[in-house]
C-alpha positions in Angstrom: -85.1 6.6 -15.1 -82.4 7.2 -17.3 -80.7 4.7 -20.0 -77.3 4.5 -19.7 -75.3 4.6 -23.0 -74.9 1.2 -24.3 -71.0 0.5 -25.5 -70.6 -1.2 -28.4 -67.1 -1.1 -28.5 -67.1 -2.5 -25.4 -69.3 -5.8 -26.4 -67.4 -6.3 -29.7 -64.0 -6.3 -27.7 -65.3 -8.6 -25.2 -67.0 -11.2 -27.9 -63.7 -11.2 -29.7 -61.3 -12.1 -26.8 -62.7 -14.7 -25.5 -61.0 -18.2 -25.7 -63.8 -19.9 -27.9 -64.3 -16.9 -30.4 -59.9 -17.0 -30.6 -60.2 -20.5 -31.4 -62.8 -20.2 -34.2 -61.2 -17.6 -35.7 -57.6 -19.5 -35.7 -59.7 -22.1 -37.0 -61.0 -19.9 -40.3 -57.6 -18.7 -40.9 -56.1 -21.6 -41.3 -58.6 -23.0 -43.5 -58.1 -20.0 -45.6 -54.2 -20.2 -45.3 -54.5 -24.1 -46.5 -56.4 -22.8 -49.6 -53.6 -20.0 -50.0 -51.1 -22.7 -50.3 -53.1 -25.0 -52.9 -53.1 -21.6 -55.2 -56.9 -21.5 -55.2 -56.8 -17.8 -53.7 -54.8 -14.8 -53.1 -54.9 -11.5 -51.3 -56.5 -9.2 -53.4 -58.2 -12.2 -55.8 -61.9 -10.7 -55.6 -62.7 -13.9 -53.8 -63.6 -15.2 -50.1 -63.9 -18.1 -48.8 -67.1 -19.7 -47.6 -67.1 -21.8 -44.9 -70.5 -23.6 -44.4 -71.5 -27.0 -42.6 -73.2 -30.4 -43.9 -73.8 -32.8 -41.5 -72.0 -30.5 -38.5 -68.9 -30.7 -40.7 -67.3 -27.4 -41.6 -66.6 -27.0 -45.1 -65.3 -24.6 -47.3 -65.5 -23.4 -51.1 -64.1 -20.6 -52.8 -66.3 -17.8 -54.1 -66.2 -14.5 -55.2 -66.5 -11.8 -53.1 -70.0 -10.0 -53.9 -72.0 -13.8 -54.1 -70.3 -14.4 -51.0 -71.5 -11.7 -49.0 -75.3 -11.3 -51.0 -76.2 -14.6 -49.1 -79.5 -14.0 -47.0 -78.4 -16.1 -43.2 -81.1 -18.3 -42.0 -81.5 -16.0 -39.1 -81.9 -12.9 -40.8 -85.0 -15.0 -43.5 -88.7 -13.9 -42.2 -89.8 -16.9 -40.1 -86.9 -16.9 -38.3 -87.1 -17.8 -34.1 -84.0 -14.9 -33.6 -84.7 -11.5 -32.7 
C-alpha cells in the first residue's frame, strides 16, 4: 500500500482559517498594537512580545528577540506527555 503525499500547506492553511485560530491571533495583535502605542516597542526594535499566562490570564512582557525565541516550551522539555 502506498502513502499518499501528506500536504503541509494544506494543514497550515486550514489551522490558520479557522474562526478560533483568527480570533487568537486578532487577540495577539492587539496586545502588541497596545504596547506599540505606550512606546514600549517598534517595528524593527530587536524585541517581541511575550505573551504567557498566570493563573489562565494572558499576559505579556516585552523582550528581546533572541531570549524570546531560545525559550525551551513545556511540550518540547523531555518528560513531556506530547508526541
Amino acid at each position: 500500500m502506498k502513502l499518499k503525499k501528506r500536504n503541509y500547506r494544506k494543514e497550515y492553511d486550514k489551522f490558520q482559517s479557522s474562526p478560533e485560530q483568527k480570533k487568537n491571533r486578532a487577540a495577539r495583535n492587539g496586545r502588541r498594537m497596545k504596547l506599540v502605542k505606550q512606546g514600549k516597542v517598534k517595528k524593527g526594535d530587536g524585541k517581541d512580545i511575550h505573551h504567557y499566562k498566570v493563573g489562565g490570564v494572558i499576559k505579556t512582557k516585552v523582550m528581546s528577540a533572541s531570549k524570546n525565541r531560545g525559550i525551551a516550551e513545556k511540550s518540547r522539555l523531555p518528560g513531556s506527555k506530547r508526541k
